[in-house]
C-alpha positions as CSV (number, residue, x, y, z in Angstrom):
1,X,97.7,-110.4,120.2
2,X,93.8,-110.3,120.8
3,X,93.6,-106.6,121.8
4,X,96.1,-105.5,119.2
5,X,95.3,-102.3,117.1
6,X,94.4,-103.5,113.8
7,X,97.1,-102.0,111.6
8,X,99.4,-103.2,114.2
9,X,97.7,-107.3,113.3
10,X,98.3,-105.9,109.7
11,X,102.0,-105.5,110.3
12,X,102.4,-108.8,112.2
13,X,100.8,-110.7,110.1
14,X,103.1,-108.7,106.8
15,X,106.2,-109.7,108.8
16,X,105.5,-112.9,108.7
17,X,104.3,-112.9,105.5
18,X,107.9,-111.5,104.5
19,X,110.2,-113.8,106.8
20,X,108.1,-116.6,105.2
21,X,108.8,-115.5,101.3
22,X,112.0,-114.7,102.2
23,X,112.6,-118.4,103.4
24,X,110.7,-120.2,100.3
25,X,112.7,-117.6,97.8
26,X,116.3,-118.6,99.2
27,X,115.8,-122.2,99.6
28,X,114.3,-121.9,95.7
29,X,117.4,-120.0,94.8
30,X,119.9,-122.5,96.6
31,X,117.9,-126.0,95.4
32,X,117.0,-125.1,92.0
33,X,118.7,-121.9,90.4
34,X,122.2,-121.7,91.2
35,X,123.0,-125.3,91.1
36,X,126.0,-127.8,89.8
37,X,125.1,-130.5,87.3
38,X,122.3,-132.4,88.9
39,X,120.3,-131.6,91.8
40,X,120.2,-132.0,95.6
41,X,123.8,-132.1,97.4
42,X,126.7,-130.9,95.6
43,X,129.5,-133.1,96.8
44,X,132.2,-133.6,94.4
45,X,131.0,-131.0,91.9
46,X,131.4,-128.5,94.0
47,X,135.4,-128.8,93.1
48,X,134.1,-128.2,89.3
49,X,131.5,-125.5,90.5
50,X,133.1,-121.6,89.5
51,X,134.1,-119.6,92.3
52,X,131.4,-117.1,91.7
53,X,128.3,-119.4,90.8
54,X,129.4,-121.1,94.5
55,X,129.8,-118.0,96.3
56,X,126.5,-117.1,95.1
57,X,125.3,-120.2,96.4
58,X,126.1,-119.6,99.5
59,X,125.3,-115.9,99.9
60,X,121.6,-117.3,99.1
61,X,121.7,-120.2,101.8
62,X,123.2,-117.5,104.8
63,X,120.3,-115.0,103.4
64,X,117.7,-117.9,104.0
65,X,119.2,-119.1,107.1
66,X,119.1,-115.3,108.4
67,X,115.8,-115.7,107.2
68,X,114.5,-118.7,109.4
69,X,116.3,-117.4,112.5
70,X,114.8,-113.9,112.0
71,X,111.3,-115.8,111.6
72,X,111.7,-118.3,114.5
73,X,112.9,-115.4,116.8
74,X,109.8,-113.4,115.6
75,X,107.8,-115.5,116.0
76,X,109.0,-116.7,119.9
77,X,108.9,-113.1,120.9
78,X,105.3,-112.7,119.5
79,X,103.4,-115.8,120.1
80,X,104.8,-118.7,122.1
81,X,106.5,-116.0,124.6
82,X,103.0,-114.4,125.6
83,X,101.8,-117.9,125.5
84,X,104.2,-118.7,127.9
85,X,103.8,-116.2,130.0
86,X,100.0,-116.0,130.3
87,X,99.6,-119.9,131.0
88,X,102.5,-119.9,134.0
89,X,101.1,-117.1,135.8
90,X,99.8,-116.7,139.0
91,X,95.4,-116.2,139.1
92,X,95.1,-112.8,140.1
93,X,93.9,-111.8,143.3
94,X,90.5,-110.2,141.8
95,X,89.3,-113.3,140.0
């Protein structure tokens, strides 16, 4: 990541950026906005919950789960992988 371009740091750091607002929006959405009665688990109001306003509900929590699998894969590829990789090598021969 060091010898990156600098509109290509740009871009990594704007996906991130992205996969990260896209987490915080959908957990907002699914916690606070579309809601039964009271907060935090629905449990038995989810029986008095309308089909639509649930179905909505749950369109938002796959969109933020999506969200933090897109994000933790992202992130693996880009920083722990070349972590990874670079600590377990072999020392070159030149060194």
């Amino acid at each position: 990541m060091k010898n990156l371009p600098g509109f290509l740091k740009a871009l990594h750091w704007l996906i991130v950026i992205n996969l990260v607002i896209q987490v915080l929006y959908g957990a907002y959405m699914v916690f606070f906005v579309v809601t039964g009665e009271g907060s935090g688990p629905l449990w038995g109001q989810a029986l008095d919950m309308p089909f639509e306003k649930m179905v909505t509900r749950r369109l938002y929590a796959l969109e933020t789960w999506v969200a933090i699998v897109g994000l933790s894969l992202y992130l693996g590829l880009t920083e722990i992988l070349p972590r990874l990789l670079k600590t377990n090598s072999p020392p070159s021969e030149n060194s």
